[in-house]
MIDONU-836171 format. One record per residue: residue in one letter; x, y, z of N, C-alpha, C, O, CB in turn. Coordinates in steps of 0.2 Angstrom, whole numbers, padded with zeros to 4 digits, always signed. Glycine has a CB too. Layout:
<sites>
AXYZXYZXYZXYZXYZ ...
</sites>
This chain:
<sites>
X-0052+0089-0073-0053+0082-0074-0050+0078-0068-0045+0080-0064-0049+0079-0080 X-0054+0073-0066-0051+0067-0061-0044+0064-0060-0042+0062-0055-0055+0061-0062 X-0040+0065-0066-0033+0061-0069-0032+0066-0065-0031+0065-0059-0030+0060-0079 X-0032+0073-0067-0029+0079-0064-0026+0081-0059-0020+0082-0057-0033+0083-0063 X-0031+0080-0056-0031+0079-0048-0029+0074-0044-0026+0075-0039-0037+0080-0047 X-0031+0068-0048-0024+0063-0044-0017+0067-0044-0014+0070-0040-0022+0056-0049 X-0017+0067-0050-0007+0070-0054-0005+0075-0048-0001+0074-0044-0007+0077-0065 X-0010+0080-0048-0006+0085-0044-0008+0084-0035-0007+0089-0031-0008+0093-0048 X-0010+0079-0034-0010+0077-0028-0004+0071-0026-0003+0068-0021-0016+0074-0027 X-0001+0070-0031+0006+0066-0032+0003+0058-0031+0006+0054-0028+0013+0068-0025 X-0004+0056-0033-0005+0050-0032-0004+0047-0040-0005+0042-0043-0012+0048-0029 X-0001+0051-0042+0001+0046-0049+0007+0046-0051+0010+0051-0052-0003+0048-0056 X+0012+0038-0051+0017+0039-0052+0018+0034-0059+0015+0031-0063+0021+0039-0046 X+0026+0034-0058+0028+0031-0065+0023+0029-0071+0021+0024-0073+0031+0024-0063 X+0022+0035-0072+0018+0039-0078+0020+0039-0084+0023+0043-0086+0019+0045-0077 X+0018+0034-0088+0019+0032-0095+0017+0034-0102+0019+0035-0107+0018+0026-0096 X+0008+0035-0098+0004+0040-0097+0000+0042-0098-0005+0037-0100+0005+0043-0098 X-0002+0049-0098-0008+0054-0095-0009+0058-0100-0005+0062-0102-0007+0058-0090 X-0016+0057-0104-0019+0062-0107-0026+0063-0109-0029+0058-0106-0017+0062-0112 X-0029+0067-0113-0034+0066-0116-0035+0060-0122-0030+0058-0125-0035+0071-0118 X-0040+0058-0122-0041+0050-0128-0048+0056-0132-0050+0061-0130-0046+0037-0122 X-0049+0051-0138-0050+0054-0144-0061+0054-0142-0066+0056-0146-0047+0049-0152 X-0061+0053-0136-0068+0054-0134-0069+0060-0129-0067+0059-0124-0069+0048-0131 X-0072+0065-0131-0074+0071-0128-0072+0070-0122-0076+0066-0119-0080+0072-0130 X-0069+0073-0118-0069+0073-0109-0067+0067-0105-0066+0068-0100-0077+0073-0106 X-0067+0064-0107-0061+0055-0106-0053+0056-0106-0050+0057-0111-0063+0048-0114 X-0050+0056-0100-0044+0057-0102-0040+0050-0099-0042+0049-0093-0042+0065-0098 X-0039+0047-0100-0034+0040-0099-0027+0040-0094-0024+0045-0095-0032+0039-0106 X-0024+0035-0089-0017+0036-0087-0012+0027-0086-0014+0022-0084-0018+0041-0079 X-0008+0028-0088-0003+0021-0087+0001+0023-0083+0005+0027-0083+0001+0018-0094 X+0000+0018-0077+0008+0019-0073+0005+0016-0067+0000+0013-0066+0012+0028-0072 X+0009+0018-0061+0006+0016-0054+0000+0020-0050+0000+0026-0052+0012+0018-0050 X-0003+0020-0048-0008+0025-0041-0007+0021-0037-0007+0015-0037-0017+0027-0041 X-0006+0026-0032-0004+0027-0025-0012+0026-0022-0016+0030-0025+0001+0035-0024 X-0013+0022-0017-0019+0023-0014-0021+0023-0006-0027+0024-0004-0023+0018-0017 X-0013+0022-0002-0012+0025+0004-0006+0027+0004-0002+0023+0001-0013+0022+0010 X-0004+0034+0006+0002+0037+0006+0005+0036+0012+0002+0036+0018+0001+0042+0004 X+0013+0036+0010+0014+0035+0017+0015+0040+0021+0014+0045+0019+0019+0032+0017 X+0017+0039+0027+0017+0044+0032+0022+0050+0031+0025+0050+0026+0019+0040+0038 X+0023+0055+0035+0026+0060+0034+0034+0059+0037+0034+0056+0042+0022+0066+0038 X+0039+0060+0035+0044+0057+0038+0044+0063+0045+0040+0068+0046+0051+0056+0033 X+0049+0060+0050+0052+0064+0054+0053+0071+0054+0056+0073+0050+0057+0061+0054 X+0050+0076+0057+0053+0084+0055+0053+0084+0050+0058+0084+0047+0060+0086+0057 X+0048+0084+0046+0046+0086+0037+0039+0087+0039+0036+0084+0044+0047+0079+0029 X+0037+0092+0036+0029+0092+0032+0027+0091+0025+0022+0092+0021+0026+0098+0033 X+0035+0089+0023+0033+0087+0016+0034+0082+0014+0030+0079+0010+0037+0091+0011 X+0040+0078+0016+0045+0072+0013+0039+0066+0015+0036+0066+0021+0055+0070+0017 X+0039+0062+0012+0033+0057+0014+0038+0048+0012+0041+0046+0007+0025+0060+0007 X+0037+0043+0017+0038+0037+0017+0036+0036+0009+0033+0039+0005+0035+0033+0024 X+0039+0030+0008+0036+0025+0003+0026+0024+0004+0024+0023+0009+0040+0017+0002 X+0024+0025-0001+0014+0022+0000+0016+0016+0003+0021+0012+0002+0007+0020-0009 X+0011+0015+0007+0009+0010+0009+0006+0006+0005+0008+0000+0005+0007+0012+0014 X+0000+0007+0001-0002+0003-0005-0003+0009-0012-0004+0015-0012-0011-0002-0003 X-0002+0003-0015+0000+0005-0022-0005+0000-0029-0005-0006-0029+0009+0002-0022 X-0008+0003-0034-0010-0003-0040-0004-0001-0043-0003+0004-0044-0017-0001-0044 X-0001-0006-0046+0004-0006-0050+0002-0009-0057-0002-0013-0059+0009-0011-0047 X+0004-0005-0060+0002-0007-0069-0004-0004-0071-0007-0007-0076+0002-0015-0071 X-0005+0002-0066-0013+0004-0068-0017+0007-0074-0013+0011-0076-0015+0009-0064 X-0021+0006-0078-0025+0008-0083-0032+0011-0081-0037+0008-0078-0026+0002-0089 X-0031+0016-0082-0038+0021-0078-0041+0024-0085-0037+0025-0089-0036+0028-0072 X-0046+0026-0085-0050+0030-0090-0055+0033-0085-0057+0030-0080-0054+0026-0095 X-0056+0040-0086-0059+0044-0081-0063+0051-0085-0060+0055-0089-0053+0046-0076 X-0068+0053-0083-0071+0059-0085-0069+0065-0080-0064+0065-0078-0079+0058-0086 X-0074+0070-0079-0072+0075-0075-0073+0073-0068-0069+0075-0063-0077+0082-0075 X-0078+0067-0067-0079+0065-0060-0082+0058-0060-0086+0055-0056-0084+0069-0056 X-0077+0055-0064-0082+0047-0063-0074+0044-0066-0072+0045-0071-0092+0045-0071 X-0070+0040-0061-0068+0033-0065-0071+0030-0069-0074+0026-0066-0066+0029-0061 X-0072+0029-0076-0075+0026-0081-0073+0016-0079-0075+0011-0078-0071+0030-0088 X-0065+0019-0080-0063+0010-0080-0056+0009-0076-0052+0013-0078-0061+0007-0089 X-0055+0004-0071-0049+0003-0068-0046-0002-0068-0050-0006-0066-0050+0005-0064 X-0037-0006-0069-0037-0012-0070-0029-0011-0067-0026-0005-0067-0038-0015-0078 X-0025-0016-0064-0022-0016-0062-0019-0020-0055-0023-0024-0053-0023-0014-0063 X-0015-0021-0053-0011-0027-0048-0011-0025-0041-0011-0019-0041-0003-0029-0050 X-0012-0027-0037-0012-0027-0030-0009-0032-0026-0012-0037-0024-0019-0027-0029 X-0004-0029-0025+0001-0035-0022+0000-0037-0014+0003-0042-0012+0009-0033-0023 X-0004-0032-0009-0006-0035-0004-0014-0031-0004-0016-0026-0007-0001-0034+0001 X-0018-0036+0000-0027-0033+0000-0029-0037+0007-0032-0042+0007-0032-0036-0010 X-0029-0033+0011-0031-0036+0017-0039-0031+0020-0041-0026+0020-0024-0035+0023 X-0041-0037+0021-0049-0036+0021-0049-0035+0029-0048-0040+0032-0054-0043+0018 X-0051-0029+0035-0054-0029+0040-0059-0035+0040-0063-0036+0035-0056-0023+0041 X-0059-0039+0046-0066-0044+0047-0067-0042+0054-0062-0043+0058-0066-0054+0046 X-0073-0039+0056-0076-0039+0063-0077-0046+0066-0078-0052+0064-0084-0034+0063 X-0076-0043+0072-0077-0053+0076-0084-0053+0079-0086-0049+0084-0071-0056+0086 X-0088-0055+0075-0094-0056+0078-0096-0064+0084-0094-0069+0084-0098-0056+0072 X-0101-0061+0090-0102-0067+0094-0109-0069+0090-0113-0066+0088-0103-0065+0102 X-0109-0078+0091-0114-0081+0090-0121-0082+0092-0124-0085+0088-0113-0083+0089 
</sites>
């Protein structure tokens, strides 16, 4: 499942939670996702900074390969704009 694979990629945290819902293959999660992680610290290949961005308060619903539904807070969202000439 997609939930899954977040989980054991450590993009899902404070985890209230994760399971199957009573619809065949739909499994559901409450808590944070992580959606840039942070950097590797100093001399670690493991220990990682705080994410850089985060949905906080997330409500996901998900099949094997499709986010169904996503809701949640985004406390910064900066948009790249190219400079275009006129």
């Amino acid at each position: 499942m997609l939930l899954e694979n977040y989980n054991r990629q450590g993009l899902l945290t404070v985890t209230s939670l994760l399971g199957k819902t009573v619809t065949l293959g739909v499994s559901a999660f409450r808590g944070d996702l992580v959606l840039i992680e942070g950097a590797l610290s100093e001399c670690s290949a493991t220990d990682r900074k705080p994410p850089e961005l985060v949905i906080r308060h997330a409500n996901l619903l998900a099949d094997a390969e499709t986010n169904l539904f996503a809701s949640g807070l985004l406390y910064r969202l900066a948009v790249a704009v190219s400079s275009r000439k006129h």
